[in-house]
PQR file with spaces between the fields and no chain letter, atoms N, CA, C, O and H, PARSE charges and radii, in Angstrom:
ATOM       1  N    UNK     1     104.396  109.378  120.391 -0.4000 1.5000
ATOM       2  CA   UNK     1     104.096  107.975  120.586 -0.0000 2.0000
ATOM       3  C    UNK     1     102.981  107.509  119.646  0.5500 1.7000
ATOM       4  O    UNK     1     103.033  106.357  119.214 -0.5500 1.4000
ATOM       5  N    UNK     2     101.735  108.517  119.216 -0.4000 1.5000
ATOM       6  CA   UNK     2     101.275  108.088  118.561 -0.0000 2.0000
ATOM       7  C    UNK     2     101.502  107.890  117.342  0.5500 1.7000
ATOM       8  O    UNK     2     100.774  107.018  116.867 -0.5500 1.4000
ATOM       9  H    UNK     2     101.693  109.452  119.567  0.4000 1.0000
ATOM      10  N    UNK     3     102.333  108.419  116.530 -0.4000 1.5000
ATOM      11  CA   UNK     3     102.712  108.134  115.427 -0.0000 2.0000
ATOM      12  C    UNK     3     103.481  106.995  114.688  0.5500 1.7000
ATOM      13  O    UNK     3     103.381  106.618  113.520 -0.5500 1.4000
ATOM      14  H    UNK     3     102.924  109.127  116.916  0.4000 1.0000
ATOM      15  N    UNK     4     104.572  106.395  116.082 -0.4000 1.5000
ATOM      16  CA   UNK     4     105.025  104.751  116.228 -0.0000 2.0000
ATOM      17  C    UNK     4     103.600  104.026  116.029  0.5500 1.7000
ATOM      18  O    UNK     4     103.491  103.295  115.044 -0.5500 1.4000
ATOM      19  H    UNK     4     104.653  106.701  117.030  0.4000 1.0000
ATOM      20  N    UNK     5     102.841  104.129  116.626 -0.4000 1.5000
ATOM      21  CA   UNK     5     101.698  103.389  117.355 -0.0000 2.0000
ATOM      22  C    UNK     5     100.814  103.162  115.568  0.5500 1.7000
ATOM      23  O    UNK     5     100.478  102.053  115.154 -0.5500 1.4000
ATOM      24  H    UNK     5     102.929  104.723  117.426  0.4000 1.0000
ATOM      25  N    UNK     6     100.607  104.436  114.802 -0.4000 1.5000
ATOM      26  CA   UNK     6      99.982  104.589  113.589 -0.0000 2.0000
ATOM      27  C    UNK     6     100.929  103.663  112.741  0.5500 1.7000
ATOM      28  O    UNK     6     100.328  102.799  112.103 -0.5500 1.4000
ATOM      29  H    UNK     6     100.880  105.337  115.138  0.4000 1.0000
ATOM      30  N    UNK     7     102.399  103.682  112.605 -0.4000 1.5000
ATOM      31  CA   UNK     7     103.434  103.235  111.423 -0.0000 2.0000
ATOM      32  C    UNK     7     103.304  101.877  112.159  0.5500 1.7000
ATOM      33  O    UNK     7     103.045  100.926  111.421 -0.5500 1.4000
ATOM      34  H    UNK     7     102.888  104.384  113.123  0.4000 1.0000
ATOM      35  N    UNK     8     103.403  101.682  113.149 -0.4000 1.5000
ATOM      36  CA   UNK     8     103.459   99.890  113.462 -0.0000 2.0000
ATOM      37  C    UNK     8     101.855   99.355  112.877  0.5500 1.7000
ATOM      38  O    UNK     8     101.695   98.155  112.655 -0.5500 1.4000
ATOM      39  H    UNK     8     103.613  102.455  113.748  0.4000 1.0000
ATOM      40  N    UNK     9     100.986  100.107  112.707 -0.4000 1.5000
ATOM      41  CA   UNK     9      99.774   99.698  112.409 -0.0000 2.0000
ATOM      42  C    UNK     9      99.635   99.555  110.968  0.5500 1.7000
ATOM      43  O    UNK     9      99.195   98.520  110.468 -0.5500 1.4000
ATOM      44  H    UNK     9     101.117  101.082  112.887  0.4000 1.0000
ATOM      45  N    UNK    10      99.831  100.100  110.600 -0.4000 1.5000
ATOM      46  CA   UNK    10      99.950  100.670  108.919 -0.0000 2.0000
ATOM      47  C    UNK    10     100.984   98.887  108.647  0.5500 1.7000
ATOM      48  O    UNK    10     100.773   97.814  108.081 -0.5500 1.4000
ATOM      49  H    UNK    10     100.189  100.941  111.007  0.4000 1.0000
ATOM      50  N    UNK    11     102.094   99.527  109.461 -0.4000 1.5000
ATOM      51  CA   UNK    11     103.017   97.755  108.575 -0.0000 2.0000
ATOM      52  C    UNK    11     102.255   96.574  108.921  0.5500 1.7000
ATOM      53  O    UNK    11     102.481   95.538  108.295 -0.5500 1.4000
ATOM      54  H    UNK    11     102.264  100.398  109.921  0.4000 1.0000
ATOM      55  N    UNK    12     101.850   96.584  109.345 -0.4000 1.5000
ATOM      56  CA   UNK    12     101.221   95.325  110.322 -0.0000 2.0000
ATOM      57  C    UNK    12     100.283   94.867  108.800  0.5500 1.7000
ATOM      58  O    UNK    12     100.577   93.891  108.111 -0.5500 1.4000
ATOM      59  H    UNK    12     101.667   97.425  109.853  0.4000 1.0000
ATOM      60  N    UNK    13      99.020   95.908  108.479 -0.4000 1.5000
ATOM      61  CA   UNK    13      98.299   95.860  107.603 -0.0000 2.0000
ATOM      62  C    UNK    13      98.739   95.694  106.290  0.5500 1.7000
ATOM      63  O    UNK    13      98.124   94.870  105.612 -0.5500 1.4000
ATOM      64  H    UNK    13      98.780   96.701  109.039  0.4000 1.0000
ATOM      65  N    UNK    14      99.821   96.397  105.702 -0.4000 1.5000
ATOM      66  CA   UNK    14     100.699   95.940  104.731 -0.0000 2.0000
ATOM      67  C    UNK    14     100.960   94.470  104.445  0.5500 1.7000
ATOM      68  O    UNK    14     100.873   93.870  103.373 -0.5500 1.4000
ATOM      69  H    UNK    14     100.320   97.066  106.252  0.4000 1.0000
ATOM      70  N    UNK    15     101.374   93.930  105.923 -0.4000 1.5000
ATOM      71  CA   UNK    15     101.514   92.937  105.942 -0.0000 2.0000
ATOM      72  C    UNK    15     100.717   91.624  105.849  0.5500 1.7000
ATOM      73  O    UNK    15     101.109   90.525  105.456 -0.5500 1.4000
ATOM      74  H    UNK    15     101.444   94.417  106.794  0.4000 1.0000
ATOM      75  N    UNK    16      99.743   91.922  106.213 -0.4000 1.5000
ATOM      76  CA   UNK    16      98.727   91.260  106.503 -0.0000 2.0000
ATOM      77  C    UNK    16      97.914   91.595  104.942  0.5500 1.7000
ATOM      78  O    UNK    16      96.704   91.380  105.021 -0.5500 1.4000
ATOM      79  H    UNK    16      99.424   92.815  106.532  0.4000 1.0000
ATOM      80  N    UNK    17      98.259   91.950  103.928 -0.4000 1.5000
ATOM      81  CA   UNK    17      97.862   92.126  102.511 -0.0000 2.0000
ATOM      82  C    UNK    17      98.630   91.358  101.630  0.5500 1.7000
ATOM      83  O    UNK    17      98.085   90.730  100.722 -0.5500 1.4000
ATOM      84  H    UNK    17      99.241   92.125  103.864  0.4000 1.0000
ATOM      85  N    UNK    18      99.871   91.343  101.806 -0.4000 1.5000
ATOM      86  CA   UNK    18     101.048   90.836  101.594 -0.0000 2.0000
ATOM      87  C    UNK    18     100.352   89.229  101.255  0.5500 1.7000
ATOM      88  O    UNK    18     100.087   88.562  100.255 -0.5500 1.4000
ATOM      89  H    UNK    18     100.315   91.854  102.543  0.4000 1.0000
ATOM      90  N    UNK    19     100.246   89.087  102.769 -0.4000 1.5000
ATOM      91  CA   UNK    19     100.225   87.516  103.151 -0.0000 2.0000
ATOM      92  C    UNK    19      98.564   86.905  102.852  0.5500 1.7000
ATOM      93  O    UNK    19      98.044   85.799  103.005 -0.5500 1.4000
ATOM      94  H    UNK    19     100.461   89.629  103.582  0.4000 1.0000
ATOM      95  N    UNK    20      98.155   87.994  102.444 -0.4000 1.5000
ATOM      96  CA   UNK    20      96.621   87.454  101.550 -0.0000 2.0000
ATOM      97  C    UNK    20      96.904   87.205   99.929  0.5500 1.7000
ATOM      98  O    UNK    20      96.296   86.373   99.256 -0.5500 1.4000
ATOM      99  H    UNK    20      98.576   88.892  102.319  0.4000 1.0000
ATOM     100  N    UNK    21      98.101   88.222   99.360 -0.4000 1.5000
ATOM     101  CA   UNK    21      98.264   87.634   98.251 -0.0000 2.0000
ATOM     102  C    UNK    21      98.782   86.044   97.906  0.5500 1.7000
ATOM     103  O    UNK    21      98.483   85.230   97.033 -0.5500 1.4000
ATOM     104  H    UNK    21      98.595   88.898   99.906  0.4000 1.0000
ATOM     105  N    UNK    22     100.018   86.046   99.428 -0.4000 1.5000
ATOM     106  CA   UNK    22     100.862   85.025   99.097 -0.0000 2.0000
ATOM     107  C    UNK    22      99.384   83.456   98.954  0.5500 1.7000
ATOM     108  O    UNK    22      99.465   82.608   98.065 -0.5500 1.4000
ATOM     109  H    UNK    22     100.261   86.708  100.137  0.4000 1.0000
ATOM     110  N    UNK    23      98.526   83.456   99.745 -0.4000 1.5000
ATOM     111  CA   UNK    23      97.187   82.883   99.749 -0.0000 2.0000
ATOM     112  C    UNK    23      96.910   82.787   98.549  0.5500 1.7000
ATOM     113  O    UNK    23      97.282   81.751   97.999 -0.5500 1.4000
ATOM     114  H    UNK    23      98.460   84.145  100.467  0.4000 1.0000
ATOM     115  N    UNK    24      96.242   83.711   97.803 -0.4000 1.5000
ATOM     116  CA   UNK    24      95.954   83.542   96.441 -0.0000 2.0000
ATOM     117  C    UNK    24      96.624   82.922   95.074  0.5500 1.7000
ATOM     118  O    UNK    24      96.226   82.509   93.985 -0.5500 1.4000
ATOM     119  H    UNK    24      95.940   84.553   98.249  0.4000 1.0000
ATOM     120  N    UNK    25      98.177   83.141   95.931 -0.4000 1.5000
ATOM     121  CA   UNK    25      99.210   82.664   94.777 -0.0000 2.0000
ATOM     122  C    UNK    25      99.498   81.012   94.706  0.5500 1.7000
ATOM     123  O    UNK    25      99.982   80.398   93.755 -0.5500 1.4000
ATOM     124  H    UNK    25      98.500   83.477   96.815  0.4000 1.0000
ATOM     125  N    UNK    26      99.004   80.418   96.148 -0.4000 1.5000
ATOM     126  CA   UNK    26      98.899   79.431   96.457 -0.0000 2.0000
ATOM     127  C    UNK    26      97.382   78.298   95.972  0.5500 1.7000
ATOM     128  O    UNK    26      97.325   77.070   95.896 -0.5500 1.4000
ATOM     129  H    UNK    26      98.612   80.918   96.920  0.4000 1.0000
ATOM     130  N    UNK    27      96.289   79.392   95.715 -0.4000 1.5000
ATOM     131  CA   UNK    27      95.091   78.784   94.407 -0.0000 2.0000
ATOM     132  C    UNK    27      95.139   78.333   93.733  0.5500 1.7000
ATOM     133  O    UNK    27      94.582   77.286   93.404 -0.5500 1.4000
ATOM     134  H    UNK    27      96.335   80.389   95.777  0.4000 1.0000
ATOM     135  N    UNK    28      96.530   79.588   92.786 -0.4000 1.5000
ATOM     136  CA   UNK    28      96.143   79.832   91.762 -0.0000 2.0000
ATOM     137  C    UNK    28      97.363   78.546   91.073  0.5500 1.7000
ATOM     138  O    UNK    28      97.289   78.174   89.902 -0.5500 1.4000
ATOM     139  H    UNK    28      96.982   80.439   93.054  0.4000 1.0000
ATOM     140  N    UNK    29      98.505   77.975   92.130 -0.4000 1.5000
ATOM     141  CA   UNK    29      99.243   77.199   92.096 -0.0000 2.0000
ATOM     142  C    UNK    29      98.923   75.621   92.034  0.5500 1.7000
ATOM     143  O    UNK    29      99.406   74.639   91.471 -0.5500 1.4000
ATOM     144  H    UNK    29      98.565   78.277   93.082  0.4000 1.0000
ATOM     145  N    UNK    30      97.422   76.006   93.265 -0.4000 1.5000
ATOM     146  CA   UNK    30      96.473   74.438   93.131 -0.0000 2.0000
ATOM     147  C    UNK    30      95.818   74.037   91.581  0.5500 1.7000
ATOM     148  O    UNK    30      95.646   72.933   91.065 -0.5500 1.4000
ATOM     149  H    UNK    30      97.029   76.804   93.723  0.4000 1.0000
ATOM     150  N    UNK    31      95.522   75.473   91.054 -0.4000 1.5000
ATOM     151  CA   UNK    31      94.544   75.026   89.657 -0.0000 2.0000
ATOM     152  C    UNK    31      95.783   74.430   88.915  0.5500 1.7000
ATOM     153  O    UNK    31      95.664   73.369   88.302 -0.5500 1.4000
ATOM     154  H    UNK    31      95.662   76.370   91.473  0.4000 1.0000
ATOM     155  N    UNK    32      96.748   74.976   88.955 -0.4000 1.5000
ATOM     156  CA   UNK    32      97.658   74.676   88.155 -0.0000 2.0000
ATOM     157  C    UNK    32      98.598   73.199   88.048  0.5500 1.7000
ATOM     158  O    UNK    32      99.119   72.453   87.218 -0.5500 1.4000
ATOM     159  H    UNK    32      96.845   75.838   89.453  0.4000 1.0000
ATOM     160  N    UNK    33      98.424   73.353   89.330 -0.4000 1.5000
ATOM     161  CA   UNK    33      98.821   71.521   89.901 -0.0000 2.0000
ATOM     162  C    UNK    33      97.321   70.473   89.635  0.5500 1.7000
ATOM     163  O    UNK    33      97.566   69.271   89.524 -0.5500 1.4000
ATOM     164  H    UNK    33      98.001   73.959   90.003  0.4000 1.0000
ATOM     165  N    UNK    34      96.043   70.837   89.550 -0.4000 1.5000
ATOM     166  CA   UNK    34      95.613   69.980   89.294 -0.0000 2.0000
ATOM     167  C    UNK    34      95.095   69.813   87.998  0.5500 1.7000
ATOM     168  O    UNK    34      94.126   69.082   87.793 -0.5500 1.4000
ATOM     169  H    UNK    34      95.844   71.813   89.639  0.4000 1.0000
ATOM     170  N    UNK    35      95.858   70.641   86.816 -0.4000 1.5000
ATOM     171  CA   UNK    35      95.532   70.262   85.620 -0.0000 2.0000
ATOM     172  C    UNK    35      94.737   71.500   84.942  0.5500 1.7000
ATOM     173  O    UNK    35      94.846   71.603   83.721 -0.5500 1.4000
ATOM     174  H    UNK    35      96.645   71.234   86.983  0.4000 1.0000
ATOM     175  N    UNK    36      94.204   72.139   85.408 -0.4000 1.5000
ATOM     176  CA   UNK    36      92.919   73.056   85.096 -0.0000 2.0000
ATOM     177  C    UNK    36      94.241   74.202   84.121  0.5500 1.7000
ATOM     178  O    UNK    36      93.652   75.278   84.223 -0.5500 1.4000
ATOM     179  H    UNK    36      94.115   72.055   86.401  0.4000 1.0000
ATOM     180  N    UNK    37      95.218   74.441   83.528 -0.4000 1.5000
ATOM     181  CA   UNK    37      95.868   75.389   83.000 -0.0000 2.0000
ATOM     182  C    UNK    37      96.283   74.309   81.879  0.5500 1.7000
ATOM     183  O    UNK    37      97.426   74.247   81.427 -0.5500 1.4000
ATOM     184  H    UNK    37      95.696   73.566   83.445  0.4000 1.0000
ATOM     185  N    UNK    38      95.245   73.478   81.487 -0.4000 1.5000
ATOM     186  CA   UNK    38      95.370   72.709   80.194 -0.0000 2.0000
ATOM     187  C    UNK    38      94.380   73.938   79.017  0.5500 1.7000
ATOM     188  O    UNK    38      94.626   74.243   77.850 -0.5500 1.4000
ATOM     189  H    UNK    38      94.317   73.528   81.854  0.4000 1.0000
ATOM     190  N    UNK    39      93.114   74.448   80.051 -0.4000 1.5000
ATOM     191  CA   UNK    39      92.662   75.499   79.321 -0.0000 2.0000
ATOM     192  C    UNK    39      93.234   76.226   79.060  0.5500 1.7000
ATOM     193  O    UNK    39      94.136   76.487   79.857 -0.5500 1.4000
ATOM     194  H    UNK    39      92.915   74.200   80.999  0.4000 1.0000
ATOM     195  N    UNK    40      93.118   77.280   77.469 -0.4000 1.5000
ATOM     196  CA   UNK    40      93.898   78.302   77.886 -0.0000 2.0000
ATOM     197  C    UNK    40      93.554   79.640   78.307  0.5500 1.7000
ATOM     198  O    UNK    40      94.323   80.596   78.210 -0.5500 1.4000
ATOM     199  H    UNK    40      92.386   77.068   76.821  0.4000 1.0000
ATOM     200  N    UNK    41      92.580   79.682   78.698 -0.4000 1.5000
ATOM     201  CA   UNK    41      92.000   80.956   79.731 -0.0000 2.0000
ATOM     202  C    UNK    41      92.254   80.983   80.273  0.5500 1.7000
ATOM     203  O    UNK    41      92.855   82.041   80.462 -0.5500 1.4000
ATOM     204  H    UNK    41      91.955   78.906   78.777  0.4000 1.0000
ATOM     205  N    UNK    42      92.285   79.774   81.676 -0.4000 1.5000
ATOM     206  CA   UNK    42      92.728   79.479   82.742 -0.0000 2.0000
ATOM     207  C    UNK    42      94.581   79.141   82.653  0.5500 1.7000
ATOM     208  O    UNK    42      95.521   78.500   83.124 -0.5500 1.4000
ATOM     209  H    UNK    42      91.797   78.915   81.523  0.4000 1.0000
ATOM     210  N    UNK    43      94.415   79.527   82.269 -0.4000 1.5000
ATOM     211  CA   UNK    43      96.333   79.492   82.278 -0.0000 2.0000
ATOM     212  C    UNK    43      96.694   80.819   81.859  0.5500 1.7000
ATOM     213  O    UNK    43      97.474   81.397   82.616 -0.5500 1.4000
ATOM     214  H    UNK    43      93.651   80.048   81.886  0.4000 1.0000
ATOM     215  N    UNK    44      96.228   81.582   80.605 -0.4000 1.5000
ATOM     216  CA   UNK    44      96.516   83.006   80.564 -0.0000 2.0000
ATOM     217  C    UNK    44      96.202   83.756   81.790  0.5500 1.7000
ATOM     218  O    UNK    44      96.994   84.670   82.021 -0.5500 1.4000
ATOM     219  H    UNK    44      95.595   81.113   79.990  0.4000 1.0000
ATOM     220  N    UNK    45      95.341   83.615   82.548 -0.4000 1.5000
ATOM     221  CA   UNK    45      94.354   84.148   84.074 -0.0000 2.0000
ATOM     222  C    UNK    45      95.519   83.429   85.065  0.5500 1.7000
ATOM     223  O    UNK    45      95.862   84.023   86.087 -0.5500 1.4000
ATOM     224  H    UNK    45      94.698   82.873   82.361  0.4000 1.0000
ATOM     225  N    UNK    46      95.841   82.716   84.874 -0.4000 1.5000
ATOM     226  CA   UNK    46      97.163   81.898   85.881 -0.0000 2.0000
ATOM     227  C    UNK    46      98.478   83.005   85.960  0.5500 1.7000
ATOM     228  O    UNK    46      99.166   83.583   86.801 -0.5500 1.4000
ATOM     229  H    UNK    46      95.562   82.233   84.044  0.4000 1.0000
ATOM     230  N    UNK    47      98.374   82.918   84.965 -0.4000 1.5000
ATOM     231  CA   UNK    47     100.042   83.457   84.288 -0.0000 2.0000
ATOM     232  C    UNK    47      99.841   84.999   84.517  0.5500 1.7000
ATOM     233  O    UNK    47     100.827   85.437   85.111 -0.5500 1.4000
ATOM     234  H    UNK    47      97.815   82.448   84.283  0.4000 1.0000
ATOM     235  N    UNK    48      98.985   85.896   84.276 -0.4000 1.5000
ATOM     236  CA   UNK    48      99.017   87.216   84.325 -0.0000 2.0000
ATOM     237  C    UNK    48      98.369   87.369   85.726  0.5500 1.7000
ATOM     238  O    UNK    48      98.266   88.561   86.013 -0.5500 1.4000
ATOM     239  H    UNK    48      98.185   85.540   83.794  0.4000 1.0000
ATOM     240  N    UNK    49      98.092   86.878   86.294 -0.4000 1.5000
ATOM     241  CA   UNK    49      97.470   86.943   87.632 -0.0000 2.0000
ATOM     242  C    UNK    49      98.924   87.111   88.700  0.5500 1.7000
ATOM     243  O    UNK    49      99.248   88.094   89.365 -0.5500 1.4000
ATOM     244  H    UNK    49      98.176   85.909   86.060  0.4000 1.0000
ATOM     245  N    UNK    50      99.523   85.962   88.590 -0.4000 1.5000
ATOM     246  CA   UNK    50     100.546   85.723   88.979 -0.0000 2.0000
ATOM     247  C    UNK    50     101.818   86.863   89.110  0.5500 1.7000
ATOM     248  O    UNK    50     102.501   87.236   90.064 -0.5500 1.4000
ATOM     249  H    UNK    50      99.259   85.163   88.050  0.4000 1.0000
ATOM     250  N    UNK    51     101.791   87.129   88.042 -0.4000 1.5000
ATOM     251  CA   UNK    51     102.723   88.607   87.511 -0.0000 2.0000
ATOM     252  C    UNK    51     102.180   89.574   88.335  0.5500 1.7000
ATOM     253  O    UNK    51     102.963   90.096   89.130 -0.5500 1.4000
ATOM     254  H    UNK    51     101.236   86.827   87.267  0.4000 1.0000
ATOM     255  N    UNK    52     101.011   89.945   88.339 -0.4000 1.5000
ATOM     256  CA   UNK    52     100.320   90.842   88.836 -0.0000 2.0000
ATOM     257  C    UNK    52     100.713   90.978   90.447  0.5500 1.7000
ATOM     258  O    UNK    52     101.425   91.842   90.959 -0.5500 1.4000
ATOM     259  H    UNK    52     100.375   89.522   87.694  0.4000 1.0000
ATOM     260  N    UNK    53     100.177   90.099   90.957 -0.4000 1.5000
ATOM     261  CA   UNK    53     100.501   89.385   92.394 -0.0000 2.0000
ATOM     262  C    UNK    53     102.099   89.997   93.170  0.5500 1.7000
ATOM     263  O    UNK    53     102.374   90.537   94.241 -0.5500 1.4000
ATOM     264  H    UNK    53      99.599   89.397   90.541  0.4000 1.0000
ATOM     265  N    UNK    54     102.710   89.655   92.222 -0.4000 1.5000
ATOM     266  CA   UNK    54     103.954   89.875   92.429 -0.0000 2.0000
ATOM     267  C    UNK    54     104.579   91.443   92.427  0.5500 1.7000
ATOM     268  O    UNK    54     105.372   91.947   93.222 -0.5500 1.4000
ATOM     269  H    UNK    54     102.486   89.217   91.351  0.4000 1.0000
ATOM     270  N    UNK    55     103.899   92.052   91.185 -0.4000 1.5000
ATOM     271  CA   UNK    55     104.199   93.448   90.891 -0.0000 2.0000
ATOM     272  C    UNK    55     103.660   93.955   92.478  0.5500 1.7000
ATOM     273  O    UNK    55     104.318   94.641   93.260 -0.5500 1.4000
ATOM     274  H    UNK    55     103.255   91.642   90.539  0.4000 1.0000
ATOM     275  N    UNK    56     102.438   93.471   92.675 -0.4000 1.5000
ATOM     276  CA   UNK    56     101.439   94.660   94.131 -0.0000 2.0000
ATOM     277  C    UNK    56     102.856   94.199   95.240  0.5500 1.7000
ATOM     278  O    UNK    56     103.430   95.084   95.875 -0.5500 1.4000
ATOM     279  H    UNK    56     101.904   92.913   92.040  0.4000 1.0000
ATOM     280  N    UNK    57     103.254   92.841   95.340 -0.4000 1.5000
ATOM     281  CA   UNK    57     104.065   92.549   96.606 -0.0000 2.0000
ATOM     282  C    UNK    57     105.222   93.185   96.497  0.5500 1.7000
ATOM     283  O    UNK    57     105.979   93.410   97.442 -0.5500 1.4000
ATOM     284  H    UNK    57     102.789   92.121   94.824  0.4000 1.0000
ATOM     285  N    UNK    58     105.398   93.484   95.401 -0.4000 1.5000
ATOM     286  CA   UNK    58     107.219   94.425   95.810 -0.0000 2.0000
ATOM     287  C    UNK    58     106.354   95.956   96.035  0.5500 1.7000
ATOM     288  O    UNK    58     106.608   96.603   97.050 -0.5500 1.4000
ATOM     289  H    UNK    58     104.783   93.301   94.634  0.4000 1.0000
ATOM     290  N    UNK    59     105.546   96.371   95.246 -0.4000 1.5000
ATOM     291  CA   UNK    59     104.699   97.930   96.124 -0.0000 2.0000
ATOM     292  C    UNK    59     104.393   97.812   97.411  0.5500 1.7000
ATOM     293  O    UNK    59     104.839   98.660   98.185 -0.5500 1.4000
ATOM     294  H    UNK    59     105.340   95.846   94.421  0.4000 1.0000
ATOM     295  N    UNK    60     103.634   96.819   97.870 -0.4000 1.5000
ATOM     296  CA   UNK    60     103.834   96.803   99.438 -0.0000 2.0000
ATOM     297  C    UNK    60     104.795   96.840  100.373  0.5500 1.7000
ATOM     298  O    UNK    60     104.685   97.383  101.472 -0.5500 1.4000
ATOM     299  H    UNK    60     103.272   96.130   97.242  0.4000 1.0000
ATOM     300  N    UNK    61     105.954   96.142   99.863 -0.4000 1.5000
ATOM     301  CA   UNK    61     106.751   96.289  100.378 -0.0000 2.0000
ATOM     302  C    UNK    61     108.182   97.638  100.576  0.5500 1.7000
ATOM     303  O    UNK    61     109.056   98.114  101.302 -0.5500 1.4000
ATOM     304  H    UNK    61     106.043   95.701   98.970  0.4000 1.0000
ATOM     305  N    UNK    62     107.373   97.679   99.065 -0.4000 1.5000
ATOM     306  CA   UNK    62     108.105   99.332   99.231 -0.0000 2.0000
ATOM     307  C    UNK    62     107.591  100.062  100.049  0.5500 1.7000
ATOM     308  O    UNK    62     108.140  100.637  100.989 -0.5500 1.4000
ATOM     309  H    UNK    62     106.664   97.293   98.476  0.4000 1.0000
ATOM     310  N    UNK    63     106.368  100.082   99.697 -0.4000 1.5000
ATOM     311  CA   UNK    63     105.344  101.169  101.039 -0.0000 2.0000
ATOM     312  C    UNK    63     105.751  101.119  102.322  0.5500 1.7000
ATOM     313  O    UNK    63     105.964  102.017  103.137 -0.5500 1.4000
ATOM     314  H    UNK    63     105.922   99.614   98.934  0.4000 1.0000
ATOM     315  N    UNK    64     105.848   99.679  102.406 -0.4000 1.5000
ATOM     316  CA   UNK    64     106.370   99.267  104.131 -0.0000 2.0000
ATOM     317  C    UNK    64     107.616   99.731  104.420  0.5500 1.7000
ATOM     318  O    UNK    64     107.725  100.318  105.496 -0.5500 1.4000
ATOM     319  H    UNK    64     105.675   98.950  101.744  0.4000 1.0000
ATOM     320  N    UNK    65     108.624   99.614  103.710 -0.4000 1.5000
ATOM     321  CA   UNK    65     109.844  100.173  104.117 -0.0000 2.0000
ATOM     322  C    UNK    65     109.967  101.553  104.117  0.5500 1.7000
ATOM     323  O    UNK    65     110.812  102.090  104.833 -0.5500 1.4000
ATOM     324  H    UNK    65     108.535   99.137  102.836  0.4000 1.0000
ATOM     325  N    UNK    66     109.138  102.273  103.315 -0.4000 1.5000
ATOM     326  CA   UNK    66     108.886  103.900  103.366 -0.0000 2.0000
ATOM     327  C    UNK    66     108.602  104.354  104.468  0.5500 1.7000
ATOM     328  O    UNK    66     109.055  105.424  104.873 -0.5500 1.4000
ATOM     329  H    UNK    66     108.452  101.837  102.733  0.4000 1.0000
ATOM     330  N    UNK    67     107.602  103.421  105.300 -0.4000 1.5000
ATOM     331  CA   UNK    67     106.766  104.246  106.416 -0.0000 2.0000
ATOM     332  C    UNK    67     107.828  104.270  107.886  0.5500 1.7000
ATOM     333  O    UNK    67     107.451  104.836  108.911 -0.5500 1.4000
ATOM     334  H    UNK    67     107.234  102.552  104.971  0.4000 1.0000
Protein backbone atom coordinates (compact mmCIF):
# COMPACT_ATOMS: atom_id res chain seq x y z
CA UNK A 1 0.00 0.00 0.00
CA UNK A 2 2.71 2.10 0.56
CA UNK A 3 4.15 2.16 -2.58
CA UNK A 4 0.56 3.23 -4.42
CA UNK A 5 0.55 5.83 -1.70
CA UNK A 6 4.55 6.97 -2.84
CA UNK A 7 3.59 6.69 -7.01
CA UNK A 8 0.26 8.66 -6.43
CA UNK A 9 2.54 11.21 -4.69
CA UNK A 10 5.35 11.37 -6.98
CA UNK A 11 2.44 11.98 -10.02
CA UNK A 12 0.68 14.37 -8.17
CA UNK A 13 4.15 16.40 -7.93
CA UNK A 14 5.00 15.81 -11.53
CA UNK A 15 2.05 17.31 -11.97
CA UNK A 16 1.98 20.02 -10.09
CA UNK A 17 5.53 21.00 -12.04
CA UNK A 18 3.91 20.46 -15.16
CA UNK A 19 1.30 23.03 -14.33
CA UNK A 20 3.99 25.59 -12.99
CA UNK A 21 5.53 25.48 -16.34
CA UNK A 22 2.23 25.77 -18.16
CA UNK A 23 2.23 29.32 -15.72
CA UNK A 24 5.38 30.47 -17.00
CA UNK A 25 4.47 29.78 -20.58
CA UNK A 26 1.59 31.97 -19.99
CA UNK A 27 4.33 35.22 -18.96
CA UNK A 28 6.22 34.58 -21.25
CA UNK A 29 3.01 34.76 -23.77
CA UNK A 30 1.98 38.16 -21.83
CA UNK A 31 5.52 39.80 -22.77
CA UNK A 32 4.87 38.75 -26.02
CA UNK A 33 1.32 40.01 -26.37
CA UNK A 34 2.29 43.20 -24.97
CA UNK A 35 4.93 44.09 -27.38
CA UNK A 36 8.13 43.57 -25.29
CA UNK A 37 9.54 40.71 -28.18
CA UNK A 38 10.05 43.87 -30.42
CA UNK A 39 13.52 43.51 -28.51
CA UNK A 40 15.55 41.06 -29.66
CA UNK A 41 16.77 39.55 -26.45
CA UNK A 42 13.57 39.41 -25.23
CA UNK A 43 12.22 37.49 -28.01
CA UNK A 44 15.34 35.17 -28.47
CA UNK A 45 14.68 34.50 -24.29
CA UNK A 46 10.86 34.12 -25.51
CA UNK A 47 11.50 31.75 -28.19
CA UNK A 48 14.17 29.42 -26.56
CA UNK A 49 12.53 29.54 -23.29
CA UNK A 50 9.50 28.35 -24.76
CA UNK A 51 11.16 25.32 -26.56
CA UNK A 52 12.71 24.57 -23.46
CA UNK A 53 9.41 24.56 -21.48
CA UNK A 54 8.08 22.22 -23.70
CA UNK A 55 11.09 19.77 -24.06
CA UNK A 56 10.93 19.46 -19.65
CA UNK A 57 6.83 18.88 -20.25
CA UNK A 58 7.01 15.88 -22.50
CA UNK A 59 10.03 14.51 -19.71
CA UNK A 60 7.57 14.91 -17.11
CA UNK A 61 5.29 13.38 -18.57
CA UNK A 62 7.22 10.60 -19.55
CA UNK A 63 8.38 10.22 -15.98
CA UNK A 64 4.73 10.21 -15.01
CA UNK A 65 3.67 7.54 -17.17
CA UNK A 66 6.81 5.43 -16.13
CA UNK A 67 5.97 5.48 -12.50
Amino acid sequence: MTKMSTRNWAKRELDRASNNLDMTMNHLKNLHEKGYDSVPLIKETIKLSTQMIMEIQNLLEKTKDSI
